[in-house]
PQR file of N, CA, C, O and H, with PARSE charges and radii, in Angstrom:
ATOM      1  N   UNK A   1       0.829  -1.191   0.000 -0.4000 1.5000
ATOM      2  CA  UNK A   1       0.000   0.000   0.000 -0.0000 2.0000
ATOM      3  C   UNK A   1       0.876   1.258   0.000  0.5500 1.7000
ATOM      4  O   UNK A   1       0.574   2.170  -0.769 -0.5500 1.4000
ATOM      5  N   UNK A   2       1.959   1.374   0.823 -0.4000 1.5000
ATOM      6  CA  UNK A   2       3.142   2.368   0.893 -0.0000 2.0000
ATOM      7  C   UNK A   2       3.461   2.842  -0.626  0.5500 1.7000
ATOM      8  O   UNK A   2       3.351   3.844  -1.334 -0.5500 1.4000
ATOM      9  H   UNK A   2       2.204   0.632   1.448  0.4000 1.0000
ATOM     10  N   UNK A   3       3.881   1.627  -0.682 -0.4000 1.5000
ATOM     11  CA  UNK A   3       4.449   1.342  -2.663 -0.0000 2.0000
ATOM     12  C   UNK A   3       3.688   2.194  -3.903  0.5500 1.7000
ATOM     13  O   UNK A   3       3.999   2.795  -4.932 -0.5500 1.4000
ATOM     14  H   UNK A   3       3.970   0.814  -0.107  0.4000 1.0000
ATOM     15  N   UNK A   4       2.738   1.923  -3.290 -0.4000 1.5000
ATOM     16  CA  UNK A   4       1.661   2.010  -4.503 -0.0000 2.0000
ATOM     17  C   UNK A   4       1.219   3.720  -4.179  0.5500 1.7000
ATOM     18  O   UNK A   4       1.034   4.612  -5.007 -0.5500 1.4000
ATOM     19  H   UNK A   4       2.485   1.435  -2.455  0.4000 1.0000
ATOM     20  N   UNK A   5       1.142   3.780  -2.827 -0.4000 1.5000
ATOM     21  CA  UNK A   5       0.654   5.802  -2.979 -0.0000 2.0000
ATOM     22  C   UNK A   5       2.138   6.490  -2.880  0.5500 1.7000
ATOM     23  O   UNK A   5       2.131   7.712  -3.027 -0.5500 1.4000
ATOM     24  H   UNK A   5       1.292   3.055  -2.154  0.4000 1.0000
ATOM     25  N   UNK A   6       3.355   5.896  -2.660 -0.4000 1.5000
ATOM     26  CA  UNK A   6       4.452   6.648  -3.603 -0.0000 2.0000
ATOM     27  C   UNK A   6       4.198   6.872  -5.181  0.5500 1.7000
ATOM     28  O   UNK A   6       4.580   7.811  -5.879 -0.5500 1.4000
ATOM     29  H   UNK A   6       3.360   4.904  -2.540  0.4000 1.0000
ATOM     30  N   UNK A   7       3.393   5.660  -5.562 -0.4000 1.5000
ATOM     31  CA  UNK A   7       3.425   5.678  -7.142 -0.0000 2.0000
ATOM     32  C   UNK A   7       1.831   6.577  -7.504  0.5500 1.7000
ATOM     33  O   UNK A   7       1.113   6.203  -8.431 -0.5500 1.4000
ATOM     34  H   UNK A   7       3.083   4.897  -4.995  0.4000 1.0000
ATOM     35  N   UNK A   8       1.459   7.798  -6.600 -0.4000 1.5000
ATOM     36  CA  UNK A   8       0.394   8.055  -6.838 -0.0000 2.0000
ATOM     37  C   UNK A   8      -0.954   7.689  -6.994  0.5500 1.7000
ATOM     38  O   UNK A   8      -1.857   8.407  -7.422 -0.5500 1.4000
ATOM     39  H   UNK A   8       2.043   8.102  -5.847  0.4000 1.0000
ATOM     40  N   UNK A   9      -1.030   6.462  -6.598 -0.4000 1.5000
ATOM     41  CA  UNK A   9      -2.598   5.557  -6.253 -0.0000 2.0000
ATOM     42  C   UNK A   9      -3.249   6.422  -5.397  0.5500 1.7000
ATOM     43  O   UNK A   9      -2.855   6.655  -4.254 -0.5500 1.4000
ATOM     44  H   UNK A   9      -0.296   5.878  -6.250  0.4000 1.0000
ATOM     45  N   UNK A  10      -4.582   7.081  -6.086 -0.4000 1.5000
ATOM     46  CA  UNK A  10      -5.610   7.580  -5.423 -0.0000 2.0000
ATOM     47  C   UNK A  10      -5.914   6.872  -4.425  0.5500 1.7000
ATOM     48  O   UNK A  10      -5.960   7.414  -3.320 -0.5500 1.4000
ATOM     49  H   UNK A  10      -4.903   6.892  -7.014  0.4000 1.0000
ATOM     50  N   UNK A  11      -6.134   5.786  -4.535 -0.4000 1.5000
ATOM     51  CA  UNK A  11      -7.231   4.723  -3.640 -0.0000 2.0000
ATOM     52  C   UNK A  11      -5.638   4.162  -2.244  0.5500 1.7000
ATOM     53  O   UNK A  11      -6.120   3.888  -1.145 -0.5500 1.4000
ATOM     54  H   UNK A  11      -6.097   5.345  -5.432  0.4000 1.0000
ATOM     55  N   UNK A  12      -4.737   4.084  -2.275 -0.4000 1.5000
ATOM     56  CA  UNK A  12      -3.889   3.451  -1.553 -0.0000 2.0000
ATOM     57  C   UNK A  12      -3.643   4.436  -0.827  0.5500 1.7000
ATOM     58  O   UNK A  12      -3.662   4.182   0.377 -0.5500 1.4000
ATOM     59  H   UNK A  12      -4.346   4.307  -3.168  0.4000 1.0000
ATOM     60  N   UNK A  13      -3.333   5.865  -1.219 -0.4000 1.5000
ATOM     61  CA  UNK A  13      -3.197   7.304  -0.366 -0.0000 2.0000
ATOM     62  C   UNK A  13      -3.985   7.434   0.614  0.5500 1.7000
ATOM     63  O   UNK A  13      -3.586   7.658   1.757 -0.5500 1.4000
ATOM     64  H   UNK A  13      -3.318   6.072  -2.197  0.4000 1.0000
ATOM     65  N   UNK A  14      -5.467   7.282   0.216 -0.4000 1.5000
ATOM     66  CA  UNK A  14      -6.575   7.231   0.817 -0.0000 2.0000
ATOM     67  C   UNK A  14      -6.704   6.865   1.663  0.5500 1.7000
ATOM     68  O   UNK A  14      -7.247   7.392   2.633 -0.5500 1.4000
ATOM     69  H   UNK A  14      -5.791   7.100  -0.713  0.4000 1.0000
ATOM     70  N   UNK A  15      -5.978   5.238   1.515 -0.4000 1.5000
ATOM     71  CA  UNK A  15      -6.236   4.114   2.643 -0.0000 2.0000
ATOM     72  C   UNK A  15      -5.395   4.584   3.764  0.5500 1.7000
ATOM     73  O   UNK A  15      -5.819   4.655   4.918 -0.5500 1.4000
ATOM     74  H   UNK A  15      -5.537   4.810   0.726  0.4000 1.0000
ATOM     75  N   UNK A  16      -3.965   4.966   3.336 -0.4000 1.5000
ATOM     76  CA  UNK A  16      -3.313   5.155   4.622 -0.0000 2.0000
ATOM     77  C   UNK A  16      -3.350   6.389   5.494  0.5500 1.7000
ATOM     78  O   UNK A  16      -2.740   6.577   6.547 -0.5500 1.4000
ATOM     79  H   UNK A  16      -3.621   4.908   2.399  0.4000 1.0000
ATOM     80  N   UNK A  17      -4.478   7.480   4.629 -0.4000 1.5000
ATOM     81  CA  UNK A  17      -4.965   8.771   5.813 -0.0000 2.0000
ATOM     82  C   UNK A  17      -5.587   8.230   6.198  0.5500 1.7000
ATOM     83  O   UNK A  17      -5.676   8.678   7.341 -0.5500 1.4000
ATOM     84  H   UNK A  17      -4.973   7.327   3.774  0.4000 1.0000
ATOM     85  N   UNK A  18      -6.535   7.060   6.075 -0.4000 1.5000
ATOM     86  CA  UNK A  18      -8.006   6.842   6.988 -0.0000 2.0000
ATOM     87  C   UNK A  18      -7.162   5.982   8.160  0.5500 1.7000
ATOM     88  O   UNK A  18      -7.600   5.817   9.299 -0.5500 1.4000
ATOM     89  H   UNK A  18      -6.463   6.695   5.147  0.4000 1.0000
ATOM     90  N   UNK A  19      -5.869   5.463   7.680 -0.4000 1.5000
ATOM     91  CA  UNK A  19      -5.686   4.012   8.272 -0.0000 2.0000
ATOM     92  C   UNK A  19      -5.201   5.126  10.107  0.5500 1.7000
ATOM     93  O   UNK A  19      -5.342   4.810  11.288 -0.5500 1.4000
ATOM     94  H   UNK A  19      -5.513   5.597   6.755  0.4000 1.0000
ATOM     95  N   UNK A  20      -4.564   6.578   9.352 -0.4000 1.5000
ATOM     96  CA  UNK A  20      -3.605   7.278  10.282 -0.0000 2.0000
ATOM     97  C   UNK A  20      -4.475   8.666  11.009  0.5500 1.7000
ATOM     98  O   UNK A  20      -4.014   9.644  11.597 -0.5500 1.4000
ATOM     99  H   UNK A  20      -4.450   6.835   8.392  0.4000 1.0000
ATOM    100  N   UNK A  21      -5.901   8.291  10.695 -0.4000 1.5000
ATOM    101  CA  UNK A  21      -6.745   9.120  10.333 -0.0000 2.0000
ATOM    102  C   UNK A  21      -6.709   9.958  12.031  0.5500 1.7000
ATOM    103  O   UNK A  21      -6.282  11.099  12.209 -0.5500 1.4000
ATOM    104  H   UNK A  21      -6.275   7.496  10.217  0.4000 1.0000
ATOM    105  N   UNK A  22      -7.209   9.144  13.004 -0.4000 1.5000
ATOM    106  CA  UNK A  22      -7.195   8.938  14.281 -0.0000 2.0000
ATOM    107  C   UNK A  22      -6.320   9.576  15.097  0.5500 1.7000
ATOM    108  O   UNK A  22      -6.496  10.312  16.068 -0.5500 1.4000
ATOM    109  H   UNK A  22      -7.556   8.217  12.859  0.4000 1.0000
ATOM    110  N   UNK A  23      -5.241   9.131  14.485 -0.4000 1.5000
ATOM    111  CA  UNK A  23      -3.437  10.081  15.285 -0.0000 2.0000
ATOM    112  C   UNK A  23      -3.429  11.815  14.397  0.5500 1.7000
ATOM    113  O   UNK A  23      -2.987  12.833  14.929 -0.5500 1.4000
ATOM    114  H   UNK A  23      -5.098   8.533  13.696  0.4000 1.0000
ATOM    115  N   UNK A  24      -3.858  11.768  13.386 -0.4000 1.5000
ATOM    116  CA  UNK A  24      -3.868  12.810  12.537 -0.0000 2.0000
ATOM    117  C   UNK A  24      -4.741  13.798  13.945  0.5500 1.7000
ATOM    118  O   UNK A  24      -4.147  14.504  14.759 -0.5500 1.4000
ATOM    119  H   UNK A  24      -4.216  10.940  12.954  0.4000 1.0000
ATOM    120  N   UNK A  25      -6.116  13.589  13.894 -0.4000 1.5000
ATOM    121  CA  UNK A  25      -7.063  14.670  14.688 -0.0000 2.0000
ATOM    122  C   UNK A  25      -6.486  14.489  15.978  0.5500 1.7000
ATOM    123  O   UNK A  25      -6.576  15.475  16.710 -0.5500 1.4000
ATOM    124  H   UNK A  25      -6.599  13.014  13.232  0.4000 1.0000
ATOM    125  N   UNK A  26      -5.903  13.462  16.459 -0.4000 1.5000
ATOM    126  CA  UNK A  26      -5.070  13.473  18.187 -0.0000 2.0000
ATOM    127  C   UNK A  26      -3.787  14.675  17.668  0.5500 1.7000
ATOM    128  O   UNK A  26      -3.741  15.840  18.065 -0.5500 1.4000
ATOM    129  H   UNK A  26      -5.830  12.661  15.865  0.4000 1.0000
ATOM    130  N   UNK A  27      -3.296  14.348  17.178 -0.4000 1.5000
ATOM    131  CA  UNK A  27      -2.022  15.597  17.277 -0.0000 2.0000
ATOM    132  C   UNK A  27      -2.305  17.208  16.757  0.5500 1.7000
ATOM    133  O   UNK A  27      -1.538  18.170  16.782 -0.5500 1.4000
ATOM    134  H   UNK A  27      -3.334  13.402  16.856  0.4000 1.0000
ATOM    135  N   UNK A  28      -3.872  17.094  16.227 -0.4000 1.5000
ATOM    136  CA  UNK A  28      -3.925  18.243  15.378 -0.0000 2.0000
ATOM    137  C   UNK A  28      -4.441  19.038  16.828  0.5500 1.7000
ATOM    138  O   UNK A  28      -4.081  20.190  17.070 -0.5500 1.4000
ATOM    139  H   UNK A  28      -4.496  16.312  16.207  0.4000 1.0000
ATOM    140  N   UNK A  29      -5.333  18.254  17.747 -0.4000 1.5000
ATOM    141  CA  UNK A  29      -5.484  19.577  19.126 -0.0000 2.0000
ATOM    142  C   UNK A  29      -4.415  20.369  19.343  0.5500 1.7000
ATOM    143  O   UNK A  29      -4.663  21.536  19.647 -0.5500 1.4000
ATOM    144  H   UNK A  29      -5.626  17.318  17.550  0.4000 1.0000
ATOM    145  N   UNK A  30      -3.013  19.951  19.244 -0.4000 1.5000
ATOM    146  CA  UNK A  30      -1.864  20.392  19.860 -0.0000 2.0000
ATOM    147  C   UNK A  30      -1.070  21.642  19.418  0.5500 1.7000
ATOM    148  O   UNK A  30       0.015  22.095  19.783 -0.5500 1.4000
ATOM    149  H   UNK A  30      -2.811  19.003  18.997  0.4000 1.0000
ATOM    150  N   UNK A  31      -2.273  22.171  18.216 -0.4000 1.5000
ATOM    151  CA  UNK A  31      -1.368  23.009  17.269 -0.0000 2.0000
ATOM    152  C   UNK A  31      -2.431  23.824  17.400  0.5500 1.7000
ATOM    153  O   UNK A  31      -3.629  23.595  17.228 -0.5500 1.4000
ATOM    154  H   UNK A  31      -3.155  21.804  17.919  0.4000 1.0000
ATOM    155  N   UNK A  32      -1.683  25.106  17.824 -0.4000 1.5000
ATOM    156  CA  UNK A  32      -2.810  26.505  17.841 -0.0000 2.0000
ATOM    157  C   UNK A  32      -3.383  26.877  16.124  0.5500 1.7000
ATOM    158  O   UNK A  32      -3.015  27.848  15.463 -0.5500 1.4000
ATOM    159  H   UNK A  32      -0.710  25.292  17.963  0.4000 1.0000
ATOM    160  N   UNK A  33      -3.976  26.225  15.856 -0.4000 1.5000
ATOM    161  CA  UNK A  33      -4.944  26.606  14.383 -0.0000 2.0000
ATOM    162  C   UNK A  33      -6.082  26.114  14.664  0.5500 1.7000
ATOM    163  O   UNK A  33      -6.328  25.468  15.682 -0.5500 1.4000
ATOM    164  H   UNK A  33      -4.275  25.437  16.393  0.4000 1.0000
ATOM    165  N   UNK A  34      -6.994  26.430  13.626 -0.4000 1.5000
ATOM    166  CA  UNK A  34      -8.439  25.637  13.402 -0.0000 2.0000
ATOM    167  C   UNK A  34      -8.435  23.997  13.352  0.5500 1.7000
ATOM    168  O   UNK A  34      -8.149  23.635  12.210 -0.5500 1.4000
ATOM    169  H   UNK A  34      -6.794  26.955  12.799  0.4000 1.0000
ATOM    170  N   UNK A  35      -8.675  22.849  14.274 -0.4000 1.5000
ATOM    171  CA  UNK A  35      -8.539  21.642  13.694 -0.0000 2.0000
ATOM    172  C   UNK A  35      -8.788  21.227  12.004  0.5500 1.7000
ATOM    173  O   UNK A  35      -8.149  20.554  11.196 -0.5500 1.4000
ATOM    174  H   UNK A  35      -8.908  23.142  15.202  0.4000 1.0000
ATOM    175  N   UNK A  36      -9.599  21.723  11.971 -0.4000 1.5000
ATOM    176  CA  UNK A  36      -9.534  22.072   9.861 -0.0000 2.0000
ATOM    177  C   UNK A  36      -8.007  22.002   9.426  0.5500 1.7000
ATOM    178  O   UNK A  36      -7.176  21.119   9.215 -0.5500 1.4000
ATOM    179  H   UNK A  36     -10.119  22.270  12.627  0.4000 1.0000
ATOM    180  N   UNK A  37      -8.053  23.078   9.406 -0.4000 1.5000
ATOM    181  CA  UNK A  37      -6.453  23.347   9.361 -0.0000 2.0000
ATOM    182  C   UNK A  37      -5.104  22.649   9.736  0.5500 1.7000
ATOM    183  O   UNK A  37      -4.196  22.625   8.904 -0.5500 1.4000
ATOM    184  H   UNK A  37      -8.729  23.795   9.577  0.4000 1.0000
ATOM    185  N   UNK A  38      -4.969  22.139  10.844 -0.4000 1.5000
ATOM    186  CA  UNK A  38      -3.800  21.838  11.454 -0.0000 2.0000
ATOM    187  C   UNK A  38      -4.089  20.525  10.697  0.5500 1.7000
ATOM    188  O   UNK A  38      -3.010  20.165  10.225 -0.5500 1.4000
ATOM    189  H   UNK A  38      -5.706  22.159  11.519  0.4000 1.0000
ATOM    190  N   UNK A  39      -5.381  19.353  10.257 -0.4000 1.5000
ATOM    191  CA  UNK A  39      -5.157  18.496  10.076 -0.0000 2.0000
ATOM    192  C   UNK A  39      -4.961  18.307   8.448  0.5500 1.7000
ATOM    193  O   UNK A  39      -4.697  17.203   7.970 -0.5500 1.4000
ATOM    194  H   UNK A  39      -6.257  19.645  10.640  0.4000 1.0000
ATOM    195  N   UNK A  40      -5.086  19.262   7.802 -0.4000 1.5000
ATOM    196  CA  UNK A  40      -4.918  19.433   6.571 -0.0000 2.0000
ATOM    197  C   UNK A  40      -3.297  19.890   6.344  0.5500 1.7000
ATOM    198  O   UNK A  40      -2.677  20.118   5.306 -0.5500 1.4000
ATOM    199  H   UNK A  40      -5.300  20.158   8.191  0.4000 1.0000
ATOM    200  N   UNK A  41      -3.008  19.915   7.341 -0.4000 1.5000
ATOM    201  CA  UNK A  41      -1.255  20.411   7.072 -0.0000 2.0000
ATOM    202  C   UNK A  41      -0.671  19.402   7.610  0.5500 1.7000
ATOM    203  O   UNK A  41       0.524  19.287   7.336 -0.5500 1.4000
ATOM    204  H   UNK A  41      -3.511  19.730   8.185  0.4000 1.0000
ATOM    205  N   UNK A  42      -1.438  18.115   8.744 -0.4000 1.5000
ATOM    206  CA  UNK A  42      -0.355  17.178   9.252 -0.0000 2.0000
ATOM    207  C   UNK A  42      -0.481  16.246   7.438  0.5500 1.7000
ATOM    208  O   UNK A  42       0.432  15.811   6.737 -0.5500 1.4000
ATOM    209  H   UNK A  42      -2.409  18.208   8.967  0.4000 1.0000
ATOM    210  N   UNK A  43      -2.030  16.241   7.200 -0.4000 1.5000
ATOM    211  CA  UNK A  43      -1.777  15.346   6.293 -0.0000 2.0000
ATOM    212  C   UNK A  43      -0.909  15.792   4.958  0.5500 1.7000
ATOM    213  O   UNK A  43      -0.160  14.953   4.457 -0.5500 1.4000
ATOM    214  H   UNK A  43      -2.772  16.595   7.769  0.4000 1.0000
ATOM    215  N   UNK A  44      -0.972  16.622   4.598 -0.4000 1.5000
ATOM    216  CA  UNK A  44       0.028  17.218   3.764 -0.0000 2.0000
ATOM    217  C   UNK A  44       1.518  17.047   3.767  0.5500 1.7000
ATOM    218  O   UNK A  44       2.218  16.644   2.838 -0.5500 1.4000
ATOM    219  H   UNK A  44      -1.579  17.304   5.005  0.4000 1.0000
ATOM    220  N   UNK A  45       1.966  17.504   5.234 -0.4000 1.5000
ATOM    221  CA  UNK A  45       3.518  16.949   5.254 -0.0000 2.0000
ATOM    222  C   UNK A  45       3.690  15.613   5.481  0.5500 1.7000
ATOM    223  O   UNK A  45       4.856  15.262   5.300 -0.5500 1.4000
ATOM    224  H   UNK A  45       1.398  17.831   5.988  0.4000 1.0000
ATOM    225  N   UNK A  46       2.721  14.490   5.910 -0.4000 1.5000
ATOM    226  CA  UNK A  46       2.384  13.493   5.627 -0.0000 2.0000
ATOM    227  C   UNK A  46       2.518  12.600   4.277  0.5500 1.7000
ATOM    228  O   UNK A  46       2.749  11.391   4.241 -0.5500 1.4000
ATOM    229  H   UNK A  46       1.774  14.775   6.057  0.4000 1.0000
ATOM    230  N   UNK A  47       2.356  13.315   3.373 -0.4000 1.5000
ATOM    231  CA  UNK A  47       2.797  12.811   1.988 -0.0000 2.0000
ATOM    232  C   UNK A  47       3.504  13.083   1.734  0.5500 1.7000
ATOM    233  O   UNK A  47       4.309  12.314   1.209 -0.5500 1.4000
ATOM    234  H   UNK A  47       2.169  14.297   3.402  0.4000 1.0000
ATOM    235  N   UNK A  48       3.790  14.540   1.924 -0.4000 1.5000
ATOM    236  CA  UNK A  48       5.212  14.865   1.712 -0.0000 2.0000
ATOM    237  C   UNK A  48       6.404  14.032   1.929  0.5500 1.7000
ATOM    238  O   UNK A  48       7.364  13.714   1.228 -0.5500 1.4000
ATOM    239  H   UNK A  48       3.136  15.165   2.350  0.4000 1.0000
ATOM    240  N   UNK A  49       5.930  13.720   3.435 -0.4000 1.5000
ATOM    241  CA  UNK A  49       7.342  12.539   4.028 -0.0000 2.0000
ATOM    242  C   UNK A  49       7.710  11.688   3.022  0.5500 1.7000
ATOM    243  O   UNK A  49       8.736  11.596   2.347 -0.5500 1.4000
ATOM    244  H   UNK A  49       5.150  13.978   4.005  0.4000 1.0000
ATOM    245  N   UNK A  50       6.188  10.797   3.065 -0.4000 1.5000
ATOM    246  CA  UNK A  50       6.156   9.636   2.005 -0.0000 2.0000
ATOM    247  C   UNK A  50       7.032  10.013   0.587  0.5500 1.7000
ATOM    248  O   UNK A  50       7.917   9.207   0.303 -0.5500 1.4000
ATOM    249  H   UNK A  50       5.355  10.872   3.613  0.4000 1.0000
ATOM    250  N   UNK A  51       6.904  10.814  -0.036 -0.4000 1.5000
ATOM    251  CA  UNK A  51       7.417  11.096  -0.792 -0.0000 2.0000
ATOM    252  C   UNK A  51       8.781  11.091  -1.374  0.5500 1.7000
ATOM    253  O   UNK A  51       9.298  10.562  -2.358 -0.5500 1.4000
ATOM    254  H   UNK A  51       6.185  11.469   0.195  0.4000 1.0000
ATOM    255  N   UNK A  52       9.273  12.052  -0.191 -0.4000 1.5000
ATOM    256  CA  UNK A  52      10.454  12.363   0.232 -0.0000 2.0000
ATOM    257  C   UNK A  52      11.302  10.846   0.354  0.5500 1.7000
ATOM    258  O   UNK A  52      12.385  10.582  -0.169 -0.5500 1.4000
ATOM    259  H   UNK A  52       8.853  12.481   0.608  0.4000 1.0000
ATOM    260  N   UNK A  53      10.683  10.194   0.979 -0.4000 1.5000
ATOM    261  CA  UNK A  53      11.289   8.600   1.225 -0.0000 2.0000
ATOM    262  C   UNK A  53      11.936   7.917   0.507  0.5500 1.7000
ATOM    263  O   UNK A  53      13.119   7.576   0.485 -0.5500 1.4000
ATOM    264  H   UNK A  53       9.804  10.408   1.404  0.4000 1.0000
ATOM    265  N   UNK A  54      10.521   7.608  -0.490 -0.4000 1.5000
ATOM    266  CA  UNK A  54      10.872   7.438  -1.778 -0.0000 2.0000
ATOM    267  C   UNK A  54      12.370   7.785  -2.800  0.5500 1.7000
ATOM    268  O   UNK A  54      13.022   7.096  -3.585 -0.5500 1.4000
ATOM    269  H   UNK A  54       9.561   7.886  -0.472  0.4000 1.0000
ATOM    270  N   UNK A  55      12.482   9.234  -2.302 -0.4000 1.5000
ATOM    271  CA  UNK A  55      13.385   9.770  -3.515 -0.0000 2.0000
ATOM    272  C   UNK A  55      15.052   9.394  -2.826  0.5500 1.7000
ATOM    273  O   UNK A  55      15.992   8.856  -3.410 -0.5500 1.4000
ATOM    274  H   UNK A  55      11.952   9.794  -1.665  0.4000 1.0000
ATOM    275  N   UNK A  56      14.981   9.879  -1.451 -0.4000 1.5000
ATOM    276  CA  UNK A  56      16.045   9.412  -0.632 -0.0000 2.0000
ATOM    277  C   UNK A  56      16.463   7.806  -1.197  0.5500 1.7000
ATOM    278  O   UNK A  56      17.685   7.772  -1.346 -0.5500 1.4000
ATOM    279  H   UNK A  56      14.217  10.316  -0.977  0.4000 1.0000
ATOM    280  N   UNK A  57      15.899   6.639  -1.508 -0.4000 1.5000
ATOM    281  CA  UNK A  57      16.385   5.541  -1.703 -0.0000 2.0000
ATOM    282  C   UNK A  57      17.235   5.284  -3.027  0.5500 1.7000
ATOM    283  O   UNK A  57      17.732   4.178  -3.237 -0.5500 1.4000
ATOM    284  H   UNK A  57      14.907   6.666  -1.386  0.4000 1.0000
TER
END
């Protein structure tokens, strides 16, 4: 699933925000923004990471 939303899979990306969905809104209290917000930026650098991973190898 990792594999596959490095390789841009709509549906595998998907799976692993819902899978991280839970820790996403737990860490987003912790950040002075709108929960809207803060969780739209964990998930963002969230792919980013993923991404990033990828290219590092």
């Amino acid at each position: 699933m990792l594999q596959k939303a490095r390789e841009n899979d709509p549906e595998s990306t998907l799976k692993l925000i819902e899978l991280f969905k839970g820790d996403i809104v737990h860490i987003s209290k912790f950040i002075h923004m709108s929960e809207e917000d803060a969780v739209s930026d964990i998930i963002l650098e969230f792919l980013e990471m993923i991404k990033r991973q990828e290219e590092e190898k």
